[in-house]
N, C-alpha and C positions, 0 to 999 in steps of 0.2 A: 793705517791708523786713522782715527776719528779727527776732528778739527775740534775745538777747543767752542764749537758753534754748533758741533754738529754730533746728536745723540745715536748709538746704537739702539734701538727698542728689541725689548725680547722676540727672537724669531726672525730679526733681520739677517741676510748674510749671513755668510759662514765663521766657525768659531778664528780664532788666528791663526797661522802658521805655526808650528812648534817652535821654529829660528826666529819669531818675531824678536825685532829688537831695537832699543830708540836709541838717537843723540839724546846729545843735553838739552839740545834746542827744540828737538821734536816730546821730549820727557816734559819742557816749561811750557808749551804752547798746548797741552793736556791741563793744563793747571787748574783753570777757569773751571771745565767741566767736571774735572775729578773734584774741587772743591763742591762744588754742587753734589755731586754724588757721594762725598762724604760726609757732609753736613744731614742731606735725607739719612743717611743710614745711622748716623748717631742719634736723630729722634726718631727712627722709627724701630730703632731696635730699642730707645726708652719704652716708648710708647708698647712693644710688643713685652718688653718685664718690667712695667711701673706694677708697684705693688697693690695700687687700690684695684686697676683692671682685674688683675690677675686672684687677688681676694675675690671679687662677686662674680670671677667664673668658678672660682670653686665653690663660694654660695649657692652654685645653680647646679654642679656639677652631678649628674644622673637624672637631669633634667631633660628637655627638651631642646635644643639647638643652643642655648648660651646667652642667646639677644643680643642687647648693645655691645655690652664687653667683647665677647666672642669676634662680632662682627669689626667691632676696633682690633685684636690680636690679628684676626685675619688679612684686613686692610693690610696693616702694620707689614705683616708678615710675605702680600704680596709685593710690595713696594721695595723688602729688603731684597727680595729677590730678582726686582728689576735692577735695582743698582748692581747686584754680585753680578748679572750674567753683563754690564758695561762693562766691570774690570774685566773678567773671565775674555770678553771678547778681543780687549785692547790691548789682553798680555800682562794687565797691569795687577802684582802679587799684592791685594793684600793682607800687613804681619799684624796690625792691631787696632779692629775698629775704634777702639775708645781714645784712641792716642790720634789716630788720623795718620796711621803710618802705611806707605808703600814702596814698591817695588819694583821700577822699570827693569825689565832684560837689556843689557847692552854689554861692548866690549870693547876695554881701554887696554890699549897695546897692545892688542892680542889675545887677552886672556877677558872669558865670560865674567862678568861682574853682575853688581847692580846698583842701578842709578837710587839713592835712598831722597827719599822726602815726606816732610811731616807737613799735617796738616798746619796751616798757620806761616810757614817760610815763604821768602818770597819768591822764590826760584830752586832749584834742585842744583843743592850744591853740593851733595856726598855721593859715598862710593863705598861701598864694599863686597869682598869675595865672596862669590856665591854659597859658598856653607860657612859663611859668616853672618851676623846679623848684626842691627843698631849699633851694640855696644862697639862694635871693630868697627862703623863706618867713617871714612878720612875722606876731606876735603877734597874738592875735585883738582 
């Protein structure tokens, strides 16, 4: 797992184990970074469907290349994909960009779960079965 200092870039290393799976301790010390990486990906997925961009590319649309617009969705659009392949590589599920929700793999008592936390908490304090989601998640 990654340090809370320390970023995967597209192309480093190898994807995770299938079995990856944190503490609670190793899920809070990811905090720092995944908030960063959540924060770019809820402006840069605005930025990739803000409605003015997306009007003056269909303005242009049978045009030539798009221009500014174009080149901002593009930006936008490689950026979101640096951020997905950080989770994709840390293991880290996530259920809902606009909310700032994820999903650490682990297992309490025995049984596969996942560590739940929302953007904005201060620590990763829930828990739910894995074909379970938000609504079922219980305090740790």
């Amino acid at each position: 797992m990654v340090g809370p200092d320390e970023r995967i870039e597209p192309g480093a290393g190898d994807p995770p184990a299938p079995d990856l799976e944190y503490s609670v301790g190793q899920a809070n010390r990811m905090l720092p970074a995944l908030t960063q990486v959540l924060r770019t990906l809820l402006e840069e997925l605005g930025q990739a469907t803000d409605p003015d961009v997306l009007g003056r590319l269909r303005a242009v649309e049978g045009h030539n290349g798009g221009g500014p617009a174009a080149a901002a969705v593009l930006r936008a659009g490689d950026r979101v994909a640096r951020e997905m392949k950080f989770l994709e590589r840390n293991g880290i599920v996530l259920r809902d960009a606009a909310a700032g929700l994820v999903d650490f793999p682990a297992t309490r008592q025995g049984r596969a779960i996942y560590l739940c936390w929302r953007l904005g908490e201060a620590e990763v304090g829930y828990w739910h079965a894995r074909d379970q989601g938000y609504v079922n998640r219980q305090p740790l």
